[in-house]
N, C-alpha and C positions, 0 to 999 in steps of 0.2 A: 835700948832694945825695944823694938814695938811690936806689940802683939796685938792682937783679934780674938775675942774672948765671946763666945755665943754661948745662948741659952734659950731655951726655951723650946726645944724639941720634944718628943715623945708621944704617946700613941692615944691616938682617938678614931673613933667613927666616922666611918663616911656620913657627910655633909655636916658635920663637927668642924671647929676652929682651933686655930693655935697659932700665937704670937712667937717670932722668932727676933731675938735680940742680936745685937752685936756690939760691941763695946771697945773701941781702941785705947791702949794705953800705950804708957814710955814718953820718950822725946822726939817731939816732930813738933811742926811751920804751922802745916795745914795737912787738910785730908780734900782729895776731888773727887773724882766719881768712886762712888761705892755700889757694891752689889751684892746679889746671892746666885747663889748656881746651885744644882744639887746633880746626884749621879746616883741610880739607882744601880742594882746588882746587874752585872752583864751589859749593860748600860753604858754610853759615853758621857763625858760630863755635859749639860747642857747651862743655857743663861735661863734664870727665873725674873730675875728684873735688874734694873740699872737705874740708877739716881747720880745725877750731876751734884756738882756744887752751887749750881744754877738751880736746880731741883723738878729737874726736866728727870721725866721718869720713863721708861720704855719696859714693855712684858714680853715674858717669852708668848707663843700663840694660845699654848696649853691651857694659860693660869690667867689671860687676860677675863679683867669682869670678875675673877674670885680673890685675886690677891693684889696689897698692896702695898707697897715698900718706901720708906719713908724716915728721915733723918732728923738727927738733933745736934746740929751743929754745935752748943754748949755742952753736950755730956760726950761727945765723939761719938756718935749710937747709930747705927742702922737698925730699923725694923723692918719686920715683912710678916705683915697681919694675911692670916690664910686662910677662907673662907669656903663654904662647900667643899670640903677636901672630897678627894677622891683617895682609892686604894691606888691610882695609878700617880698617884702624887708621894705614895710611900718611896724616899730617899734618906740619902744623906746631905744635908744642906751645908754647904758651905759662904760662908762670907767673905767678902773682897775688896778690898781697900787700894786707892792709890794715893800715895802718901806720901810727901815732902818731908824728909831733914835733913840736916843737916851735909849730911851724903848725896841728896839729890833724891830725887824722884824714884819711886818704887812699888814692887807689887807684893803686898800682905795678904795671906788667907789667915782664914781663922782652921778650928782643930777639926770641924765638921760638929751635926748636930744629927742623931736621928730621928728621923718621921718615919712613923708609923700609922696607915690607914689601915683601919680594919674593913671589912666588907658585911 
């Protein structure tokens, strides 16, 4: 069973930081592109960034220039380092994995994470 296990959420000040983890575990090949998304209240989910297993990196428009997402191929890790936050950056972060085992190719979230921007 593979799971997506994040950490690193919780509330700070606008123009404050906060590193979001994400950590694969169980039985799998490989892991390829990975990402995060978040969905704020009332809100549709949107993409915050995407990383290859090339490590070709892509931003949503919002967060480009404040955040940075970025992998560890030996620990199975996504991060996503979040700088100048904003209140309108206050969500729910999710993590996303595409994932190889044995079953074939698949799509993994994690459980979510929340951020909180204060103003």
């Amino acid at each position: 069973q593979v799971q997506l296990v994040e950490s690193g959420g919780g509330l700070v000040q606008a123009g404050g930081s906060l590193r979001l983890s994400c950590a694969a575990s169980g039985s799998f090949f490989s892991i390829n592109a990975m990402a995060w998304y978040r969905q704020a209240p009332g809100k549709q989910r949107e993409t915050v960034a995407h990383i290859n297993s090339s490590e070709w990196t892509k931003y949503g428009d919002s967060v480009k220039g404040r955040f940075t997402i970025s992998r560890d191929n030996a620990k199975n890790t996504v991060y996503l380092q979040m700088n100048s936050l904003k209140p309108e950056d206050t969500a729910v972060y999710y993590c996303y994995a595409d994932i190889l085992t044995e079953l074939g190719p698949d799509d993994y979230w994690g459980q979510g994470t929340q951020v909180t921007v204060s103003s």
